[in-house]
DRENTORZA-695501 format. One record per residue (C-alpha): x, y, z. Coordinates in steps of 0.2 Angstrom, whole numbers, plus 5000, padded with zeros to 4 digits. Each point is the difference from the previous one (the first is absolute). Layout:
DRENTORZA-695501
XYZ ...
This chain:
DRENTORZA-695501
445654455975 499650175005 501050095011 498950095017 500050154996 500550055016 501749924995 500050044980 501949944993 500750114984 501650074996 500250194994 501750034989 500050204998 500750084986 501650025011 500349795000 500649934984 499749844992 501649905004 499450045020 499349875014 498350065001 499449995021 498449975005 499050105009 498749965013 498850144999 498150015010 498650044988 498350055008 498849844997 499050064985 498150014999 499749824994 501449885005 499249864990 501250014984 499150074985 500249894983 500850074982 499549894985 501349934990 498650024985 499550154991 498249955001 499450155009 501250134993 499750144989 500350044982 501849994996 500550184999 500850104988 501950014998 499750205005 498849965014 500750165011 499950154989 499550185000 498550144996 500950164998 498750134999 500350084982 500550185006 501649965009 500649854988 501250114994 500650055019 500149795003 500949994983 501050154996 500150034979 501549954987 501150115006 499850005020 499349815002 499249975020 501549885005 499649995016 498449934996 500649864990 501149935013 498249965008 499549924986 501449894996 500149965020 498449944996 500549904984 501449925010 498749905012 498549974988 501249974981 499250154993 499750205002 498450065006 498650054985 499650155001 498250104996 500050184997 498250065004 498950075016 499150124999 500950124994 499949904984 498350054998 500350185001 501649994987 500050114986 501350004986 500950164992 501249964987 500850185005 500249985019 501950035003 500049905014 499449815005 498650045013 499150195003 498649955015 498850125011 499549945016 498350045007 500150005019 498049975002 500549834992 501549945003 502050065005 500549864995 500049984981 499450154985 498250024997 500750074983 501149924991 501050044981 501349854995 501450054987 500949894988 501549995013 498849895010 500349884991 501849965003 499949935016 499449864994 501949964991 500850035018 499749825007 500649864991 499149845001 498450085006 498449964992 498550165001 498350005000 499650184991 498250085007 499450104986 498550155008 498449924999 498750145012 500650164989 498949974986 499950174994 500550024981 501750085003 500449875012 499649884989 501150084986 501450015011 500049835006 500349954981 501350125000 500849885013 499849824994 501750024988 501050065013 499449885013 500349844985 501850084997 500350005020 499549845001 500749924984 501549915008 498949835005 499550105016 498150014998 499249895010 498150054997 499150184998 498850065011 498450104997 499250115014 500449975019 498549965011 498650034987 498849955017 500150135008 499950124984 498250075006 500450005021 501950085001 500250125012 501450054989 498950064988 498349894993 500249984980 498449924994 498649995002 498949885014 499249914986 501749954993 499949815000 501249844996 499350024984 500550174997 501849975007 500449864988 499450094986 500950155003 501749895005 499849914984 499750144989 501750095010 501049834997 499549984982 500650184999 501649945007 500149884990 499950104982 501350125007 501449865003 499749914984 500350164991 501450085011 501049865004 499849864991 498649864995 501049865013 499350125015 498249964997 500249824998 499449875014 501649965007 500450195004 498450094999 499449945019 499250135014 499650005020 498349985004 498750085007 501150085015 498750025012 500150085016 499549845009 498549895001 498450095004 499950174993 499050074987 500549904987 500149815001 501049894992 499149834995 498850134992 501350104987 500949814996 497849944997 500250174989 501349954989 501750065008 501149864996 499249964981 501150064991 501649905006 500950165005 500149975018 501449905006 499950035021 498750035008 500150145014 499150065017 500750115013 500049995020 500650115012 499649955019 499050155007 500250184999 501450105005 498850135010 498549855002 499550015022 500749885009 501749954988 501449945010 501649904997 499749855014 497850014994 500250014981 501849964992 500549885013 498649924999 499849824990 498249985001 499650174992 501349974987 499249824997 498550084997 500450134988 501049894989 498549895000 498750114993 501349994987 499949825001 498150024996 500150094986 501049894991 498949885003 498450084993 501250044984 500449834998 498449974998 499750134988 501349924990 501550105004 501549895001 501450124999 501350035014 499350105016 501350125005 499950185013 500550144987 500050115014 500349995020 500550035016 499750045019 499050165000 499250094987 500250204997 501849955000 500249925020 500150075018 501550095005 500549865016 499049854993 500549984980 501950055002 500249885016 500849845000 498249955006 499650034982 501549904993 499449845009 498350034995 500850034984 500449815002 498449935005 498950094987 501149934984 500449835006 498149965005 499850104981 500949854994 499249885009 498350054993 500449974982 500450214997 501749974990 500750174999 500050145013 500550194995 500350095014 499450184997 501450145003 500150204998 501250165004 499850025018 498449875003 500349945019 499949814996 501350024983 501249855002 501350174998 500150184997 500750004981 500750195003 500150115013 498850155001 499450125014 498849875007 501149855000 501849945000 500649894985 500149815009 499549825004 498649985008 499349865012 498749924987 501449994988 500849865014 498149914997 500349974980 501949935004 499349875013 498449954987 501250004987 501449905011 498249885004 499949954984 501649974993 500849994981 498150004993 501149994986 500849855001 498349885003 498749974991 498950035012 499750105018 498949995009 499350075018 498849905013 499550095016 500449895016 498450085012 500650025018 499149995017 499850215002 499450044982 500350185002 501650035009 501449874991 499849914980 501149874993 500349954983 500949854991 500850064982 499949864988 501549994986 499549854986 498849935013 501249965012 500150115017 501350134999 499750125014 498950045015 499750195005 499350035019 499350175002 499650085018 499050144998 500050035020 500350205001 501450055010 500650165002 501850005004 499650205005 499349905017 501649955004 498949835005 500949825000 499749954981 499049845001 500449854988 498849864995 500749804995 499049934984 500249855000 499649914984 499949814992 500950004984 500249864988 501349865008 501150054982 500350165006 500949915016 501750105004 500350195002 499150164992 500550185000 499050115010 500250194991 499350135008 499050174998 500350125012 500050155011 500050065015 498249995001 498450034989 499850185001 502050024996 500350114983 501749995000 501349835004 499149874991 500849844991 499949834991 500949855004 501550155008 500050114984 499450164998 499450104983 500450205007 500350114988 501150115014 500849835003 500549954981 498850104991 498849834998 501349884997 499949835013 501150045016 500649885014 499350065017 501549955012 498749995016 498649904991 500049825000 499649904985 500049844993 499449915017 500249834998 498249915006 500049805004 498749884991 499649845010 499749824989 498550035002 499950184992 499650065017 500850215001 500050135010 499950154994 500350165014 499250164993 500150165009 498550114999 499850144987 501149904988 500149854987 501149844997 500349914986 500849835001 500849964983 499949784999 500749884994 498649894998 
């Protein structure tokens, strides 16, 4: 039986209550939600995604400031792989990690350059990253920093001059000697070939440059590639099992390249592509009209971007591509996010949303894109003038998608099915499948409140039918902060990931309750109170 939700019972054991201790119930009023009518969670997978990969939440870092997220041999980026083994502890394994943007298609290699990066920045087209870029050999070592990481390398496909073609030789045996220690996980050519001939950062072909052209030159680049490593570093690294790349990194799904087209032209013939990439980003950092409650927080517009992805995939199928669909590249805003918008907790929850309704559509890996000083970056790798090194609200996103999912290593398979609520774009809920059998239940309110008002903070009841087997008790662990424009305060399930706190390492908030203990009836009837700008998940035992 459900409980009115007038009259919702759970019991909440804070991390100041141990184990051996009487839990007391606690009568709390939760506003009646939207729909009272209790909303159904399968016990089948029927509807579910893909099963994901065991490094569904991982990371872009734009390709000039990997060695700022990384550090080299001699002064490893610690800091930063606290985050990713935080990460590892939730969903079994370290984030993968792709080393490209679009400062990989303006990197030149010299063999003589001193240092790992030397970059000029053109203010007429960006501050943020170097319109010029020379790569050294020192580059190269922060790829031995992070154990248990696997790369994706992006080699410079839109310089096609003769010296840069030269140089970019010159590179591939110190990127196969990087990456040598069974940390490759595919290469990479050329990063958003579609919008080669329409960049406002600078147009480098031609209009009549067509999906035939592309493949062409992306073959004759790889084959290139692939002559290189045989001779440099060995015949195994041109074999099938290692000799595997990301493709075709487009910007998105309707630009001035298309996708069905350059796989009808031959893309994938030769074998060598092993994941098949697209990239998404939610609107425009400086697009009219962007706001955090109209745009991020807004479920029907993140539904409808990931399924323009959902299209695509499609139309591949059938073409005949049947390789796994992943995002190579994303994140909130592009040109880096909006200062108030991508580095607010708002962006953490939508953080949420956007990769568990990723999941749910059959996309299997997400790589959240990162960079020195970039407004949505999950954190700030190093401190410069701009920016203060530190956690940053979307980073509390990944933990709560990876704390969604679970151990992906320890099943076989997992899998993500959204549960639709009554108001599409203000609240989401999704059921995480471990081996088939329900695992979890995350329950997103994407309400905005800003705690800045000083306003009584609302807070919804969700109440759902779950399968009579998951009859008992759940854990309720929560994301949250003082409200969805809050950059600072923010925690999972009572811990926090500061670095001015424990420079990354988990920390028990004293004031933050966790580990809420929430009633299922017989029946599988539950309550679920959710306050707005914030998630829930319910860990099951089902």
């Amino acid at each position: 039986m459900i409980l009115p939700p007038q009259t919702v019972l759970f019991i909440v054991a804070t991390s100041n209550v141990a184990s051996s201790q009487s839990l007391v119930p606690i009568q709390t009023p939760i506003a009646r939600p939207p729909d009272f009518n209790p909303v159904t969670v399968p016990g089948s997978v029927a509807a579910a995604g893909a099963s994901v990969f065991k490094s569904f939440v991982s990371f872009s870092i734009e390709l000039a400031f990997f060695p700022d997220f990384a550090g080299n041999s001699s002064s490893p980026n610690t800091f930063s792989d606290t985050l990713l083994e935080n990460l590892k502890a939730f969903q079994g394994s370290k984030p993968d990690i792709r080393v490209g943007g679009n400062t990989q298609d303006y990197a030149v290699f010299d063999s003589s350059l001193t240092t790992a990066t030397s970059g000029t920045y053109i203010p007429s087209i960006s501050d943020d990253y170097p319109r010029i870029l020379t790569i050294g050999p020192s580059f190269f070592e922060s790829y031995q920093t992070w154990a248990d990481v696997l790369f994706i390398h992006g080699f410079n496909l839109a310089t096609n001059s003769t010296s840069a073609s030269e140089s970019l030789n010159q590179s591939v045996p110190y990127a196969c000697n990087a990456l040598s220690k069974n940390n490759l996980l595919t290469w990479e050519m050329g990063n958003e070939p579609d919008l080669y001939k329409t960049s406002a950062q600078g147009i480098v072909r031609p209009a009549s440059w067509s999906e035939v052209d592309y493949v062409k030159e992306w073959k004759d680049k790889v084959a290139t590639i692939k002559d290189m490593l045989g001779n440099a570093c060995g015949e195994d690294w041109v074999s099938a099992q290692k000799f595997k790349w990301t493709a075709p990194s487009f910007a998105g799904t309707n630009n001035s390249l298309d996708t069905v087209e350059a796989w009808k032209a031959g893309l994938g013939s030769d074998g060598d592509i092993s994941l098949f990439s697209s990239h998404n980003y939610i609107g425009g950092a400086t697009q009219p009209g962007i706001t955090l409650g109209n745009t991020l927080l807004n479920h029907t517009k993140t539904v409808l971007s990931i399924a323009a992805h959902n299209a695509e995939q499609k139309a591949l199928s059938a073409a005949g591509m049947t390789l796994p669909y992943i995002l190579g590249e994303t994140n909130s805003l592009y040109n880096q996010g909006a200062p108030g918008l991508s580095n607010s907790f708002g962006a953490a929850l939508w953080g949420v949303d956007f990769n568990l309704m990723c999941a749910a559509t059959d996309i299997q890996q997400v790589f959240m894109h990162q960079g020195t000083d970039y407004r949505y970056a999950s954190w700030q790798p190093i401190s410069t003038s701009k920016t203060n090194m530190g956690t940053k609200p979307p980073y509390y996103g990944n933990i709560a998608v990876a704390a969604a999912l679970g151990n992906i290593t320890n099943s076989t398979t997992t899998r993500v099915q959204n549960i639709p609520l009554s108001n599409s774009d203000t609240e989401s809920a999704y059921a995480i499948y471990s081996d088939s059998k329900l695992a979890r239940l995350m329950v997103i309110n994407l309400n905005e409140y800003n705690y800045s008002l000083s306003a009584q903070r609302p807070e919804m009841a969700y109440n759902f039918t779950l399968p009579v087997s998951c009859a008992g008790h759940g854990l309720v662990q929560r994301l949250m902060a003082n409200g969805s424009d809050a950059t600072t305060g923010i925690t999972f399930n009572g811990w926090t990931y500061n670095y001015d706190v424990a420079k990354g390492e988990p920390k028990l908030s004293g004031n933050v309750t966790r580990d809420e203990i929430v009633w299922v009836g017989e029946d599988g009837g539950v309550a679920v109170p959710v306050p707005w700008s914030s998630a829930a998940l319910v860990q099951l035992t089902c």
